[in-house]
VOKEKE-736015 format. One record per residue (C-alpha): residue in three letters; residue number from 0; chain; z, y, x. Coordinates in Angstrom, 3 decimals. Example, Ala and Ser with C-alpha at 12.3 -4.5 7.8 and 13.67 -1.06 7.14 Angstrom:
   type   seq   mol          Z          Y          X
    ALA     0     A      7.800     -4.500     12.300
    SER     1     A      7.140     -1.060     13.670
END
This chain:
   type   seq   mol          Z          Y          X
    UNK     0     A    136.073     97.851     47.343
    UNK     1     A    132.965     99.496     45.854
    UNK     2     A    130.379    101.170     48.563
    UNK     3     A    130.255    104.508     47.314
    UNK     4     A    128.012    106.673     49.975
    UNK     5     A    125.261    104.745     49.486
    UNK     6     A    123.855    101.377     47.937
    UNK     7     A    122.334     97.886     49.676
    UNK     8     A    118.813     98.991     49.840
    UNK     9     A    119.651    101.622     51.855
    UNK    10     A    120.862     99.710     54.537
    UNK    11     A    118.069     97.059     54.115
    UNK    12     A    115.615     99.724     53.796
    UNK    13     A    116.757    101.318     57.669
    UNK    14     A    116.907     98.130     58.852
    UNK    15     A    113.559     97.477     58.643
    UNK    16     A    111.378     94.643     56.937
    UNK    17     A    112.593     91.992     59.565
    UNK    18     A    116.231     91.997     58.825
    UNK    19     A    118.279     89.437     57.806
    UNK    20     A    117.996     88.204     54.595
    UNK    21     A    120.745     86.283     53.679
    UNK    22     A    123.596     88.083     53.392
    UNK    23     A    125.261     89.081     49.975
    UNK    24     A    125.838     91.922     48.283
    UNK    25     A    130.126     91.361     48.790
    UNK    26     A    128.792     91.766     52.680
    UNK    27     A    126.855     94.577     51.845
    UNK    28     A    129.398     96.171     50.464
    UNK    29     A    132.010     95.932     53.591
    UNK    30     A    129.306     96.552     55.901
    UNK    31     A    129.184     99.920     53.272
    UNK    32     A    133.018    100.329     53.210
    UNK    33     A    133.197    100.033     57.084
    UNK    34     A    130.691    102.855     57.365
    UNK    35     A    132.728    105.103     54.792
    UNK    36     A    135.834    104.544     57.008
    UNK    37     A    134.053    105.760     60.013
    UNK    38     A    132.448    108.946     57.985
    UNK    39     A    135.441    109.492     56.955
    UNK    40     A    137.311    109.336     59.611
    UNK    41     A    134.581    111.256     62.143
    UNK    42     A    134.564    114.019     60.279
    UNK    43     A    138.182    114.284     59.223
    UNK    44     A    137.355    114.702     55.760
    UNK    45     A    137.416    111.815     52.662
    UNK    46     A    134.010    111.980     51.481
    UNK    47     A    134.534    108.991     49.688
    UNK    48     A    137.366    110.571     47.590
    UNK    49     A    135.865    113.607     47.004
    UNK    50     A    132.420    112.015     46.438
    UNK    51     A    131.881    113.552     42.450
    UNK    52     A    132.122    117.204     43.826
    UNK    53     A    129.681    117.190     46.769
    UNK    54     A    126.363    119.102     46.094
    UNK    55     A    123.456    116.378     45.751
    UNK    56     A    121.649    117.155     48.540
    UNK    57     A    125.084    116.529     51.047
    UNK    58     A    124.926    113.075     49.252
    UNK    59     A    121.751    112.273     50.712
    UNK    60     A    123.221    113.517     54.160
    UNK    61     A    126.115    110.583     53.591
    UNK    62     A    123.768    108.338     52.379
    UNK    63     A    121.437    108.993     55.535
    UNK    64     A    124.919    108.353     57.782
    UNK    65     A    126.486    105.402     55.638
    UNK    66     A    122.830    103.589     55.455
    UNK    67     A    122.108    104.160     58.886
    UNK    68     A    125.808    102.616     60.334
    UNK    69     A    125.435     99.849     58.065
    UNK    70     A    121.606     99.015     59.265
    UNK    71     A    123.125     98.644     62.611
    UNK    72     A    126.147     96.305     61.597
    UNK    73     A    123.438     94.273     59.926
    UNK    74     A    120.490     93.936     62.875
    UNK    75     A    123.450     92.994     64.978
    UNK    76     A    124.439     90.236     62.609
    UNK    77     A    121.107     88.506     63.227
    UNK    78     A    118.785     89.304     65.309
    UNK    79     A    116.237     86.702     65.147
    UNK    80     A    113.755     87.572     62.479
    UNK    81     A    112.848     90.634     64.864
    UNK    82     A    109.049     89.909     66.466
    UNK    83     A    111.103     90.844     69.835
    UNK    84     A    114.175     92.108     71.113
    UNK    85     A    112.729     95.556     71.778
    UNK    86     A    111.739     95.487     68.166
    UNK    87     A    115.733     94.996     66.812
    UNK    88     A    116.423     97.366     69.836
    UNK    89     A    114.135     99.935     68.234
    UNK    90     A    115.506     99.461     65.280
    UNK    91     A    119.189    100.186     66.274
    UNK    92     A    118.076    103.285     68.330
    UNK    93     A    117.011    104.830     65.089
    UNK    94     A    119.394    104.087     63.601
    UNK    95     A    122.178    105.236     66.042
    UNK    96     A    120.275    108.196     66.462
    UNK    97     A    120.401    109.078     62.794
    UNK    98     A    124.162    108.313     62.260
    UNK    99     A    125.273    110.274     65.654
    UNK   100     A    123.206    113.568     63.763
    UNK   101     A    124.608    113.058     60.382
    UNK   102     A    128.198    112.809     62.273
    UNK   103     A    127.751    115.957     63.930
    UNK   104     A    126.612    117.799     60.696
    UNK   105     A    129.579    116.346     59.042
    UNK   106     A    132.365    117.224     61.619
    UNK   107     A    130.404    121.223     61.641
    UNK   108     A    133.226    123.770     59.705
    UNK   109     A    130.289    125.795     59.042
    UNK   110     A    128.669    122.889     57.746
    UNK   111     A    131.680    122.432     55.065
    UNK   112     A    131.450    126.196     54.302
    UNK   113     A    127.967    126.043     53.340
    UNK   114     A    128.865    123.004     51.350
    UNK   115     A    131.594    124.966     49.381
    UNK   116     A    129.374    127.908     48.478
    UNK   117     A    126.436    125.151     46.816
    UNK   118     A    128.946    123.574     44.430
END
C-alpha cells in the first residue's frame, strides 16, 4: 500500500537527526500505513479514503498525527544512534505527545463540523 497521510521525511524529520538510517522506503511506507490504520481507526472515520476532500489545512493535522506515530515506530526500531537514552526518550515523548493531541482533535464531532463547513 501507498502512505497517503503523509510522506518519509515526515517521519524522519520528527524523529530527529539521530534516527536510523537504514531503513527503506517499502518500511517507510508500512510504518505510514500502520499509522493510517490507527488514525483511522481512533477517530472512527477513514481519512485515508476520504483523503481528496479534506480542507488543506486538516491535511497538515493528519500529517502532524501520521508523521508523529510513525517517528515513534522508527526510534523504537533502533535506538542506538541516539547520544543517550534520554535523548531517544525525548524524542518519543514528543512525539507521543503530538499524536495523543492530533487524536483527540480528530475523534472531536465539532472538530468534523468545522471541517465540513471549510470544504
Amino acid at each position: 500500500m501507498t502512505a497517503t497521510l503523509c510522506a518519509s521525511g515526515a517521519v524522519i524529520l520528527k524523529a530527529g537527526k539521530n534516527a536510523p538510517t537504514l531503513i527503506t522506503e517499502a518500511q517507510y511506507d508500512q510504518l505510514i500505513n500502520q499509522a493510517e490504520a490507527f488514525i483511522n481507526t481512533s477517530s472512527r472515520y477513514d481519512w485515508v479514503t476520504n483523503y481528496a476532500s479534506i480542507p488543506a489545512t486538516t491535511k497538515q493535522i493528519l500529517e502532524d498525527a501520521a508523521s508523529s506515530m510513525a517517528a515513534i515506530a522508527l526510534i523504537n526500531y533502533d535506538m542506538s544512534g541516539y547520544t543517550s537514552r534520554t535523548e531517544s526518550q525525548v524524542m518519543l515523548d514528543v512525539n507521543w505527545s503530538r499524536l495523543v493531541e492530533c487524536i483527540n482533535l480528530l475523534r472531536d464531532d465539532k472538530f468534523r463540523t468545522f471541517i465540513k463547513q471549510g470544504s
